[in-house]
C-alpha positions as a Python dict, from the first residue, in 0.01 Angstrom:
ca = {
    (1, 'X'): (0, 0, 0),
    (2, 'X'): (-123, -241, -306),
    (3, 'X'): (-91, -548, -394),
    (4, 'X'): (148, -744, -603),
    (5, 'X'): (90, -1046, -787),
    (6, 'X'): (408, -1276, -723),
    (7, 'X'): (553, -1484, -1022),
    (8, 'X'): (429, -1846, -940),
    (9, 'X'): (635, -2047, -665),
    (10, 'X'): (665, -1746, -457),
    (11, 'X'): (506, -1508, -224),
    (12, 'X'): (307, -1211, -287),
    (13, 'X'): (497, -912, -185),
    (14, 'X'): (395, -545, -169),
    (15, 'X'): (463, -220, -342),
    (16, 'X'): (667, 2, -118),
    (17, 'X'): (662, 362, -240),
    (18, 'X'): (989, 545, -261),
    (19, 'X'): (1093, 906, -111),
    (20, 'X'): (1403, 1091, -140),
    (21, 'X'): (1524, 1279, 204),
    (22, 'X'): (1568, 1637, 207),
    (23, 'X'): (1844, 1781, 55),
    (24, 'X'): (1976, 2162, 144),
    (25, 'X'): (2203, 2138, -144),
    (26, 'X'): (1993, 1960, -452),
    (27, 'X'): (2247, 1773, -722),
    (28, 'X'): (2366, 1954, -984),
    (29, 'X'): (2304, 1811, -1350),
    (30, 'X'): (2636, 1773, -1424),
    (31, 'X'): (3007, 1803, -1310),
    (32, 'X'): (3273, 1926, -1499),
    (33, 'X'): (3637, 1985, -1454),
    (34, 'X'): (3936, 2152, -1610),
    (35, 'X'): (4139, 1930, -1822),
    (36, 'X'): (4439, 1912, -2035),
    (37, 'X'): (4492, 1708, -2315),
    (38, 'X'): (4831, 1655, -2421),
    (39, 'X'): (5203, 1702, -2310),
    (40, 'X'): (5439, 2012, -2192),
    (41, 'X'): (5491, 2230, -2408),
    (42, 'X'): (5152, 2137, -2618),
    (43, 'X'): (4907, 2140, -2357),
    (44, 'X'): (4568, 2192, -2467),
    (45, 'X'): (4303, 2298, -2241),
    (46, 'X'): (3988, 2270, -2216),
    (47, 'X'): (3662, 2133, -1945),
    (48, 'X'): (3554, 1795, -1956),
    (49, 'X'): (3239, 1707, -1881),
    (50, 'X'): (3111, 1393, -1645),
    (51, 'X'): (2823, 1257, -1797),
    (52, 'X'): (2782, 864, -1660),
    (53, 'X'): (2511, 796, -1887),
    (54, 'X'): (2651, 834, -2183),
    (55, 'X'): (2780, 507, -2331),
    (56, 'X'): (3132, 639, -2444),
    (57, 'X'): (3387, 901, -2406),
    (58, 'X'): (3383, 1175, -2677),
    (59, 'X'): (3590, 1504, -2764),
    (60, 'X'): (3490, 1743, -3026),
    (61, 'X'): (3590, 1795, -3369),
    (62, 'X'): (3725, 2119, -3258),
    (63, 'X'): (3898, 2018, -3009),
    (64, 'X'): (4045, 1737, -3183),
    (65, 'X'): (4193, 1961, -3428),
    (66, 'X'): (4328, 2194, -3148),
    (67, 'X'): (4492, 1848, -3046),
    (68, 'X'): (4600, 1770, -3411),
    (69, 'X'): (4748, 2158, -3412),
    (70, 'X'): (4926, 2120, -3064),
    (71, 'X'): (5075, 1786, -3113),
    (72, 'X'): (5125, 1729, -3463),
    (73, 'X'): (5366, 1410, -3446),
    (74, 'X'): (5062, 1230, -3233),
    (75, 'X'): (5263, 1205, -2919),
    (76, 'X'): (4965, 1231, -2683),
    (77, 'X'): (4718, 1094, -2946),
    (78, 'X'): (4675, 843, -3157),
    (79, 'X'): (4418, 711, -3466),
    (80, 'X'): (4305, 351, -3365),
    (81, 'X'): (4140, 120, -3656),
    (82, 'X'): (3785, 141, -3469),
    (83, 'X'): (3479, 333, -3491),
    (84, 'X'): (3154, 323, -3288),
    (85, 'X'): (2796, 395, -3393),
    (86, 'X'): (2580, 656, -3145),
    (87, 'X'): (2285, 807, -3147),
    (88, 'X'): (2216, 1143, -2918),
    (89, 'X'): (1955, 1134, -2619),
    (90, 'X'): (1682, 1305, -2845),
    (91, 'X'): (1744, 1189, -3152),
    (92, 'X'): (1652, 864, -3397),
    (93, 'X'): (1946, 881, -3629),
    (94, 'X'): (2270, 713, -3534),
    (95, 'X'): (2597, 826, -3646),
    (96, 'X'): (2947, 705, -3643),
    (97, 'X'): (3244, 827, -3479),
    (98, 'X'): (3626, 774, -3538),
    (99, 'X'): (3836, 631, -3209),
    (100, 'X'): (4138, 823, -3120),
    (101, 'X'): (4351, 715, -2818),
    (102, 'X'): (4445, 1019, -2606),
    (103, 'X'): (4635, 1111, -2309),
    (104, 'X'): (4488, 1381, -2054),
    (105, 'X'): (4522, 1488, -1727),
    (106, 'X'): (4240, 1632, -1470),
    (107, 'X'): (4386, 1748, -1128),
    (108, 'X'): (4673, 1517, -1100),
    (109, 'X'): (4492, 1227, -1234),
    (110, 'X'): (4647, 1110, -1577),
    (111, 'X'): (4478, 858, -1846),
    (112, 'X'): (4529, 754, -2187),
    (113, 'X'): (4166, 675, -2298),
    (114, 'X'): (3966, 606, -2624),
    (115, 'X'): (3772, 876, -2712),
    (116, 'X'): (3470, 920, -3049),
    (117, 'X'): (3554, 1217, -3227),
    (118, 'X'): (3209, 1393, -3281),
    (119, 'X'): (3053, 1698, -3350),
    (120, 'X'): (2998, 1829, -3011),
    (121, 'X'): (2811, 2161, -2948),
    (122, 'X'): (2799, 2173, -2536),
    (123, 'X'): (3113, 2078, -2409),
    (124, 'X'): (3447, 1937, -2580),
    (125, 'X'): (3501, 1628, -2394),
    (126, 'X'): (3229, 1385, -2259),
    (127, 'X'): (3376, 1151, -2006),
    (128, 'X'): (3130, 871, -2031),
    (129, 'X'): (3044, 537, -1892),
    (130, 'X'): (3372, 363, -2041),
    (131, 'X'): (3590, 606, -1877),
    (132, 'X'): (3326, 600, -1513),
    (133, 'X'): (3385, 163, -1507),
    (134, 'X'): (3747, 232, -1522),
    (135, 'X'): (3818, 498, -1288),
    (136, 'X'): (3551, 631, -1106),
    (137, 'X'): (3539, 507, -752),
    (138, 'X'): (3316, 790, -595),
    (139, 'X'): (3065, 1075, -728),
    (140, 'X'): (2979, 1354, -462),
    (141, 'X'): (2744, 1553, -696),
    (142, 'X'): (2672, 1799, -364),
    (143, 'X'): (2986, 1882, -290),
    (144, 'X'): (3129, 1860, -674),
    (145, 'X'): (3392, 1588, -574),
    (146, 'X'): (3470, 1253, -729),
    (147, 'X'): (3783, 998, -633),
    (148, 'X'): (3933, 850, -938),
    (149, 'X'): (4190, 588, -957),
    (150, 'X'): (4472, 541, -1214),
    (151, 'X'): (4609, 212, -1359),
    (152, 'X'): (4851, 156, -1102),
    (153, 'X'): (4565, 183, -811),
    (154, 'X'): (4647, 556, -725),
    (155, 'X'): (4356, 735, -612),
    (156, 'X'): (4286, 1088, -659),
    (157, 'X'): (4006, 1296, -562),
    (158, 'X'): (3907, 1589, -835),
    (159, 'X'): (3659, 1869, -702),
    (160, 'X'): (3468, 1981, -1051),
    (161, 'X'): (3365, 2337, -1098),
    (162, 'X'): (3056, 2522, -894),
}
């Protein structure tokens, strides 16, 4: 064990090193789940992907327009008068993305969110950190299982794909 110099007025401590237990089942890198933008008849489906450390909630431009096609009055979507700036994981250069407000559903569990439309290669729909503070209560990554809870309190517990 070493050493630590403590900040003045207070103790020295010591550095404690860190170990993870044993896991038979190791965490997955991500969880996703089948979703459904829109409303009956003009359901559009698609998989959205949990990512908690991304900073926002994003769809694709694809699927956008799939939305767009589906629901052409804006029913289950709307354009808001915002934009935000990101940058991906790996990259330098930042880019912009329009808001839309959209309604989905995964399992049960119903939102209306904000979403950045951007050009998404992966997965259409990136339910980020905005959308985790919100809803998400609990995150089983072993057992693919989060509890999420709707505006009125309503708690519902979504089992992603294996």
């Amino acid at each position: 064990m070493a050493s630590v110099m403590a900040a003045p007025g207070t103790k020295d401590g010591n550095v404690v090193c860190l170990h993870s237990l044993t896991n038979d089942r190791p965490r997955h890198g991500f969880l996703a789940a089948e979703t459904y933008f829109g409303n009956k008849p003009h359901k559009v489906r698609t998989q959205a992907y949990l990512d908690t450390l991304a900073s926002y909630c994003f769809i694709s431009e694809r699927l956008f327009k799939e939305l767009q096609q589906a629901d052409p009055k804006g029913l289950s979507w709307q354009y808001t008068t915002t934009a935000f700036n990101y940058s991906v994981a790996v990259g330098q250069q930042v880019h912009t993305a329009p808001v839309i407000k959209a309604r989905f559903s995964i399992d049960g569990f119903q939102s209306s969110i904000d979403f950045g439309v951007a050009p998404l290669e992966t997965f259409d729909c990136i339910l980020g950190a905005t959308f985790c503070h919100k809803h998400l209560t609990a995150l089983d990554w072993q057992n693919h299982r989060m509890v999420l809870r709707n505006n009125h309190g309503t708690k519902f517990t979504v089992y992603g794909d294996h």
